[in-house]
C-alpha positions as CSV (number, residue, x, y, z in Angstrom):
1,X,-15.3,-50.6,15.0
2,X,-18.6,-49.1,14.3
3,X,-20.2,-46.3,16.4
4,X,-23.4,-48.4,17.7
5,X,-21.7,-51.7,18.2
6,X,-22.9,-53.7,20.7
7,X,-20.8,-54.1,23.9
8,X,-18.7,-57.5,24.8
9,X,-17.4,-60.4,23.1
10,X,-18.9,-60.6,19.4
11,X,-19.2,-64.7,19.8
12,X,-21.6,-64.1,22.7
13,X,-25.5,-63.2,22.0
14,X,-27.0,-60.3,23.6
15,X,-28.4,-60.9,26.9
16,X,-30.6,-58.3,26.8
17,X,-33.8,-60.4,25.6
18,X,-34.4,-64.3,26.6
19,X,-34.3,-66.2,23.2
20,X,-37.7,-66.8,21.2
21,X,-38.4,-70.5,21.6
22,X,-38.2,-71.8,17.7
23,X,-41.1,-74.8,18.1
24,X,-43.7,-72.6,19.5
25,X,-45.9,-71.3,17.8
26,X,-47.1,-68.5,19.7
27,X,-43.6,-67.6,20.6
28,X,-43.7,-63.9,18.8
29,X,-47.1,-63.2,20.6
30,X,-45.5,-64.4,24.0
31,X,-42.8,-61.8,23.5
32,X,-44.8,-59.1,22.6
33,X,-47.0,-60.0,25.7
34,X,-43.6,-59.9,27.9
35,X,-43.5,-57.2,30.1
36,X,-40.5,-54.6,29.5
37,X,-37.4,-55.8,31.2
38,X,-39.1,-58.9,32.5
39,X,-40.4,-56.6,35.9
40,X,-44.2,-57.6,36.4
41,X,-45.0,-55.4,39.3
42,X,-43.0,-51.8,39.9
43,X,-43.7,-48.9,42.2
44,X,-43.7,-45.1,41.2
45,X,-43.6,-42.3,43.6
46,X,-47.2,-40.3,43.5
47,X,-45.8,-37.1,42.9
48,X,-42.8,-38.4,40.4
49,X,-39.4,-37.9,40.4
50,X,-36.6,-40.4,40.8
51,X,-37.9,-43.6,42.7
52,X,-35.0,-43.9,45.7
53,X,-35.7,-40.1,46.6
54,X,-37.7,-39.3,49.7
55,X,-38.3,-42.4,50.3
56,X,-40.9,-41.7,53.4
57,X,-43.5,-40.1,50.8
58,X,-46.0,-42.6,49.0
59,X,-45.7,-44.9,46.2
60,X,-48.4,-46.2,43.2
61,X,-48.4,-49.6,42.8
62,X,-48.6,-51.0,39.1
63,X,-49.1,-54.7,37.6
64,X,-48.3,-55.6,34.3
65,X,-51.2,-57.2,32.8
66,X,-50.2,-58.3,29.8
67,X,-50.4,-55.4,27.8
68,X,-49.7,-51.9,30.1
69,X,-49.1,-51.6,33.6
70,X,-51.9,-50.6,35.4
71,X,-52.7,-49.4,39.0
72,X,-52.7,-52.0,41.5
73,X,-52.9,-49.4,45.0
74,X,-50.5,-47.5,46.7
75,X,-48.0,-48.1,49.6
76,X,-47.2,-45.9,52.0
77,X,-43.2,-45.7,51.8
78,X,-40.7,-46.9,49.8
79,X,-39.7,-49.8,52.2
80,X,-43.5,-51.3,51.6
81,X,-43.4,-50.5,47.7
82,X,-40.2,-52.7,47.5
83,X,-41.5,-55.8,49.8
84,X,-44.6,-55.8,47.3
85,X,-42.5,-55.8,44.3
86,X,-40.4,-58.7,45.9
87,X,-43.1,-60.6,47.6
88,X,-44.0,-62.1,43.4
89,X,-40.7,-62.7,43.2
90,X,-40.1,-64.6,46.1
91,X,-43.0,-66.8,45.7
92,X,-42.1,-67.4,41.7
93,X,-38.8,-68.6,43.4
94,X,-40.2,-71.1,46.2
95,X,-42.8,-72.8,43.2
């Protein structure tokens, strides 16, 4: 068993990345353009640290855009930051 093997059943791909779609032809460029770990809009605390601390203090708001995340606004609490991160996800699932 080697030291960096990857966990679970070795008949089983990894679930870590969605599979490139083979006919496309832009499928490596789609990837690339993916944003890490599929989350298009996160929330940071302004003054950093771990994001479920103090969770009256303020939050940035950042998009991905394709390429980087970038500053979207701000929210006041941690409660807001989280419905605006969910509100994209909630209307990708009603479409």
């Amino acid at each position: 068993m080697g030291k960096h093997r990857r966990p679970g059943p070795p008949n089983q791909p990894s679930r870590a990345v969605p599979r490139v779609d083979a006919d496309d032809p832009l499928a490596a460029y789609s990837k690339r353009r993916r944003p890490p770990m599929d989350q298009c809009r996160r929330h940071r605390p302004v003054h950093g640290g771990a994001a479920h601390l103090r969770p009256d203090e303020p939050r940035v708001l950042e998009e991905w855009t394709g390429f980087a995340y970038e500053v979207a606004g701000t929210a006041p609490d941690l409660a807001a930051a989280q419905e605006w991160v969910n509100e994209l996800q909630s209307e990708d699932d009603s479409a």
